[in-house]
N, C-alpha and C positions, 0 to 999 in steps of 0.2 A: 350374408343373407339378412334382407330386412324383414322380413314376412317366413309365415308357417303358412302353405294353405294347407287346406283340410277339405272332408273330414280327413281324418287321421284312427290310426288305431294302435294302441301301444302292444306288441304283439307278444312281448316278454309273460304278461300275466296270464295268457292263455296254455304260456309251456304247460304239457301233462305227458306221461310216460304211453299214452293210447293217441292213436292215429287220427285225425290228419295232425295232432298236436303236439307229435315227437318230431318233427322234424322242418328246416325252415322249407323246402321244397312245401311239404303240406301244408305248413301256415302259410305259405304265399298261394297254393290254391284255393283254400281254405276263404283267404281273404277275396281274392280276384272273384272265388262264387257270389262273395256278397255285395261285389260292384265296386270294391276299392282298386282304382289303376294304379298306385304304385306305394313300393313296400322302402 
């Protein structure tokens, strides 16, 4: 890979023990709410 496209979102810092943040299913909808297509 020569390129990153973006945006981008590092999804690690968001981990938290409350919902949609415990889980990658919920961070991947989490994200898709906010217009990122892919994780």
């Amino acid at each position: 890979m020569k390129t990153i496209k973006g945006p981008a979102v590092f999804l690690a810092q968001f981990m938290d023990d409350k919902a949609p943040f415990n889980s990658l299913d919920g961070l991947c909808q989490w994200a898709a709410d906010l217009g990122y297509k892919g994780i």
